[in-house]
C-alpha positions, 0 to 999 in steps of 0.5 A: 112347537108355538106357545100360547102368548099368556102360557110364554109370559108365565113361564117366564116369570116363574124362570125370572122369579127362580133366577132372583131367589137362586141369587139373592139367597147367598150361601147360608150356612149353619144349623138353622141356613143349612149343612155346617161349614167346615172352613177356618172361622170367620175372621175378626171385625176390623178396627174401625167396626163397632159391635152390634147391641144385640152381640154385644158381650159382657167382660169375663169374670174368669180368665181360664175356663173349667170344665166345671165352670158354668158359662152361662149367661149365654146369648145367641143371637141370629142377624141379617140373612135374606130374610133379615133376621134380628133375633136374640135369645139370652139364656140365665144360668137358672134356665130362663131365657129373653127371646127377642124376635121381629114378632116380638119379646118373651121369656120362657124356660129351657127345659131341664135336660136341654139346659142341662146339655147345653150347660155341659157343651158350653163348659166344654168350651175354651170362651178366652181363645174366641173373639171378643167383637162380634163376628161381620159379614162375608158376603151380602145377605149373609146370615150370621148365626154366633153365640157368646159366653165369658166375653167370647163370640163365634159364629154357631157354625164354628168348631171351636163352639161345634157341641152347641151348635144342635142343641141351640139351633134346635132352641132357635128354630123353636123361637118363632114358634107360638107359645103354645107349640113350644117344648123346649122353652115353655112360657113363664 
């Protein structure tokens, strides 16, 4: 069977484009790039590697968690990807949170019973056995998802910080939205 010239070209660009995208996508994964991994954490930045401002973590205050203590501030922070993301969202202890995206800044509130389960999984959490460097790449485009707490960081898809990892990355994918669809975090 003989095809047309102009029909052969864009069936090949359409093959070409779907082999570029299948390539540079990577395997991302997480609540917001796909299905949670269930392999070991990320391993640790090497010596030499300096955090990034936007993960950077505060020194803990409190050596040993409770599960009364409230881990709040909490930063969430989504880096690199395909896409490139550089998106930051700091949530207060009274509920209001700094978003940062490429669109721009805001501050908005969580709303109660979405803050009320994030206070309770992030309780839950034991912040000292985490690390204290942000985490690195694993391989090119990787799109590192990592939330961090009492001078702790992991990556959202991690076990050891798996009861937030729903709540937060409902609140993630809700960032990029306008303020006026947002209902998990209103404008103030």
């Amino acid at each position: 069977m003989k095809i047309h010239q102009p029909i052969q070209h864009r069936l090949t660009a359409v093959a070409l484009l779907a082999g570029l995208a299948l390539t540079g996508c990577g395997d991302e994964s997480g609540p917001v790039g796909g299905p949670a991994q269930t392999a070991s954490p990320a391993p640790s930045a090497s010596p030499s590697a300096e955090p990034s401002p936007s993960t950077t973590v505060s020194p803990s205050t409190s050596s040993s968690p409770s599960p009364t203590a409230d881990a709040l501030p909490l930063v969430l922070t989504r880096d690199g990807g395909f896409a490139g993301f550089a998106d930051r969202i700091a949530i207060g202890p009274d509920g209001i949170a700094d978003v940062s995206t490429r669109r721009g800044k805001s501050r908005c509130r969580v709303e109660a019973g979405l803050l009320a389960t994030i206070k309770t999984a992030a309780a839950k959490i034991d912040w000292s056995a985490l690390e204290s460097k942000p985490p690195t790449e694993q391989h090119p485009d990787d799109m590192i998802v990592a939330v961090a707490a009492q001078g702790g960081i992991a990556r959202l898809e991690d076990p050891r910080v798996q009861p937030l990892e729903d709540p937060l990355g409902q609140l993630l994918k809700e960032s990029y939205q306008p303020d006026i669809n947002r209902s998990l975090c209103k404008p103030v």
